[in-house]
C-alpha positions as CSV (number, residue, x, y, z in Angstrom):
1,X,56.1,200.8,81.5
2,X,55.2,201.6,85.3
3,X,56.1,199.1,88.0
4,X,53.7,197.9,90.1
5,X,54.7,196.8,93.7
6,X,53.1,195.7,97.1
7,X,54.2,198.5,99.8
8,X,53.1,196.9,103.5
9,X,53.6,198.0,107.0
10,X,53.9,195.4,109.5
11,X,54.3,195.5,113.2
12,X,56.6,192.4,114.9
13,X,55.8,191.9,118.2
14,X,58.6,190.7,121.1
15,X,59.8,187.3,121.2
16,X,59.3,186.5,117.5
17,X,61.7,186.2,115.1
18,X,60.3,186.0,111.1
19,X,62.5,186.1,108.1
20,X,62.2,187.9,104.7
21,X,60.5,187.2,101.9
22,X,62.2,185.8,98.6
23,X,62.1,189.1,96.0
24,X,61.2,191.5,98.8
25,X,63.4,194.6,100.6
26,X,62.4,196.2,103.7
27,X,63.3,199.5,105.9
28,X,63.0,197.9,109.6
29,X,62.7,200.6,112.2
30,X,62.7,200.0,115.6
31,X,60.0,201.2,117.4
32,X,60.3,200.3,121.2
33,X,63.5,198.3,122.5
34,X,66.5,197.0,120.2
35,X,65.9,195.5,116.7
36,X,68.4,192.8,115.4
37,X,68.2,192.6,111.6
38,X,70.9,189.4,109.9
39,X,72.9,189.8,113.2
40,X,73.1,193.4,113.1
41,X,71.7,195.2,116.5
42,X,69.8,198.3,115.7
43,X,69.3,200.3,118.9
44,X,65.5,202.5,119.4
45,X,64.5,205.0,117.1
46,X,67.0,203.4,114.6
47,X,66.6,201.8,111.5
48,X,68.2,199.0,108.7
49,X,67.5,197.5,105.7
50,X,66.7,194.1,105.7
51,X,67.0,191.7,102.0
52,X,65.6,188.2,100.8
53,X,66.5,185.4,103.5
54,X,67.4,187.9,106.7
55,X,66.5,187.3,110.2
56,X,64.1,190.3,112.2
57,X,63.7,189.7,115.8
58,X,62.8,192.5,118.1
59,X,63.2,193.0,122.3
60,X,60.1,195.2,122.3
61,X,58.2,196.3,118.9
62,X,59.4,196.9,115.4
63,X,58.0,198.2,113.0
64,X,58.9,196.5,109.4
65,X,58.0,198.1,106.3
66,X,58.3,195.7,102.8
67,X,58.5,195.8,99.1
68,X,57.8,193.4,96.9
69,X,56.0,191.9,94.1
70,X,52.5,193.5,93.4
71,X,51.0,190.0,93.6
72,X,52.4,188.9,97.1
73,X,50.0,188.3,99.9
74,X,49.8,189.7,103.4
75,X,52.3,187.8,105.7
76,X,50.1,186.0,108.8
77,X,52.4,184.6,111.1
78,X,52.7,184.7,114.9
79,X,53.9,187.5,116.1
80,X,53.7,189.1,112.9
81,X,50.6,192.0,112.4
82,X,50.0,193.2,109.4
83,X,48.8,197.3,109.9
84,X,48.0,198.7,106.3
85,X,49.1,196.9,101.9
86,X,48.8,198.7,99.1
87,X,49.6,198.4,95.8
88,X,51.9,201.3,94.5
89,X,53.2,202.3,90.8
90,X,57.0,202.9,91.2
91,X,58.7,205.8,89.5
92,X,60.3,204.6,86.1
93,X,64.3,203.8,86.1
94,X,66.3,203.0,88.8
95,X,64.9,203.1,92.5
96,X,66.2,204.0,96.1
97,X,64.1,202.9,99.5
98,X,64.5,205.9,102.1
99,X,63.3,206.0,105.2
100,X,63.1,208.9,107.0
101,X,61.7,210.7,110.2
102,X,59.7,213.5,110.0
103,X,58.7,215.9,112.7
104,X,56.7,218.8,112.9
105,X,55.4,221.8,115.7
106,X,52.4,222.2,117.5
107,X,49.8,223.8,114.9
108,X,51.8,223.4,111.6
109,X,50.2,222.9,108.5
110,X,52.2,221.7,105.2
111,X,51.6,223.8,102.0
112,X,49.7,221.7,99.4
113,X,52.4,218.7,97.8
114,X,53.3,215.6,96.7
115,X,56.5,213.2,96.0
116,X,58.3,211.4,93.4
117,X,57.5,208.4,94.7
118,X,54.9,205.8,96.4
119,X,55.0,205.4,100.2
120,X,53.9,204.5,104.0
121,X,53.8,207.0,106.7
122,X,53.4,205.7,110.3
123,X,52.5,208.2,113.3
124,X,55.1,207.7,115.9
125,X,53.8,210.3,118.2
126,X,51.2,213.5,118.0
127,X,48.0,213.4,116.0
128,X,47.8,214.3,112.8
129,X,45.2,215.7,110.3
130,X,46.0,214.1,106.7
131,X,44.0,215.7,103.4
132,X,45.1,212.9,100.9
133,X,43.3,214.0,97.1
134,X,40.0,213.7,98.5
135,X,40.4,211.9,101.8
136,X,40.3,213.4,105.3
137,X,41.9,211.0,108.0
138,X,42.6,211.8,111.6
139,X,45.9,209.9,112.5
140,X,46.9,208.6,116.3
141,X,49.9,207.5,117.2
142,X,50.8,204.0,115.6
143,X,48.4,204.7,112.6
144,X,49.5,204.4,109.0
145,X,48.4,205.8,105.8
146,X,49.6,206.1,102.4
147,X,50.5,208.3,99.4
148,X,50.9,207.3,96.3
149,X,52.7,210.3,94.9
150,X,50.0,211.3,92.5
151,X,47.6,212.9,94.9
152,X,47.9,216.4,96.4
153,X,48.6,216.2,100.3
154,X,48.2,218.7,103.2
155,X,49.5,217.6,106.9
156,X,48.1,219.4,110.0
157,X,49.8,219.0,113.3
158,X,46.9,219.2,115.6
159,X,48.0,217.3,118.8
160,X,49.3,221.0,121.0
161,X,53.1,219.2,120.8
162,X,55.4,218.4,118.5
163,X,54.6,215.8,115.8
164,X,56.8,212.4,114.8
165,X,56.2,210.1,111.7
166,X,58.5,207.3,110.1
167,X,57.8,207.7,106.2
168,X,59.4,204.7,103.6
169,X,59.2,206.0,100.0
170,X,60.4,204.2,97.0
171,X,61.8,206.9,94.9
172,X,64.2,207.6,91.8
173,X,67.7,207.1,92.5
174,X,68.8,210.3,91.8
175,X,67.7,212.1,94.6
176,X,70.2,209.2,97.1
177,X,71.7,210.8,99.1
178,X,68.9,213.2,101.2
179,X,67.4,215.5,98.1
180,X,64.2,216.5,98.7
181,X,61.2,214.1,97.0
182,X,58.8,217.2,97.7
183,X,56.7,218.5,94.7
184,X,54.8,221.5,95.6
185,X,51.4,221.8,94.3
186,X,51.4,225.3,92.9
187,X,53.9,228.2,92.8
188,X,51.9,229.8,95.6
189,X,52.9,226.6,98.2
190,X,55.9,226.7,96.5
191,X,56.4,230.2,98.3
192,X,54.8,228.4,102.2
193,X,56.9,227.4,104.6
194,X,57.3,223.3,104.9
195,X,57.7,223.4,108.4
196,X,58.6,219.8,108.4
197,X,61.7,218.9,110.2
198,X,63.6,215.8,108.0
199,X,65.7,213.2,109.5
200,X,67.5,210.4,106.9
201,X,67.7,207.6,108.7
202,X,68.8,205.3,105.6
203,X,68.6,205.1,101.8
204,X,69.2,201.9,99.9
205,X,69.5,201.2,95.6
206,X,67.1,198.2,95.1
């Protein structure tokens, strides 16, 4: 039977400090200034995992990223914006939450693909021309979008620099440890360059 979960990006401002929700994990990156996350300090352009009961604060912006029950609501809180929610069919068995950057030259183009698993991309930098099945989005910098993993995908760099986007994925446990989630979507873009460049920045068994 699939599993059905709430995947939501949020953005916590300076100042405020918010704790996790009961039955929820998260993949907290921060964005601008230091994160702390239960006491640990988690510098810019890093991230953690934060579980159940945990503290977030942030000295500039972070960007937190949950799971949790399909039926949860959006969080409203001060300090707290929510950015994009969906709801997302996990993979069956056992599951890992990765987070990962992904960066990308001026003018690349991704061949045609999917993943093994649900996720949350957020633009940290660049702009971005996203084909997901038959949506079209132009994506600026702090913009989010989603994949559920079903849906062929094509990613244009068009920005004339280098591209940068935080991506959160829930995906089956056997690929922990940094193997690749990416399906190709025929043996011809099985044979096109990815020209992504990957960066783990944490995986966690939930």
């Amino acid at each position: 039977m699939s599993r059905l979960f709430r995947m939501t990006a949020y953005e916590l401002c300076s100042d405020a400090v918010i704790r996790m929700q009961p039955d929820t994990v998260s993949a907290i990156f921060a964005r601008q200034g230091e994160a702390v996350v239960a006491d640990e300090r988690v510098a810019e352009d890093g991230a953690a995992f934060a579980l159940a009961g945990d503290a977030l604060s942030s000295s500039g912006c972070a960007w937190l990223f949950e799971i949790g029950p399909a039926e949860a609501r959006l969080r409203r809180e001060e300090g707290l914006q929510p950015i994009l929610s969906r709801i997302a069919t996990a993979p069956e068995g056992e599951l890992i939450l990765r987070i990962d950057r992904v960066g990308s030259a001026a003018g690349a183009q991704t061949p045609a693909h999917r993943h093994r698993g649900p996720g949350i991309r957020r633009l940290v930098s660049g702009l971005l021309h996203a084909e997901v099945g038959g949506h079209f989005d132009r994506i600026e910098p702090g913009q989010a979008w989603f994949e559920s993993g079903r849906e062929d995908v094509v990613g244009t760099n068009v920005s004339g620099g280098d591209n940068s986007f935080v991506r959160v994925m829930l995906l089956p446990s056997e690929l922990a440890g940094g193997a690749s989630s990416f399906v190709a979507a025929s043996p011809v873009d099985a044979a096109k360059p990815r020209a992504a460049r990957i960066q783990i920045l944490g995986e966690r068994k939930i």
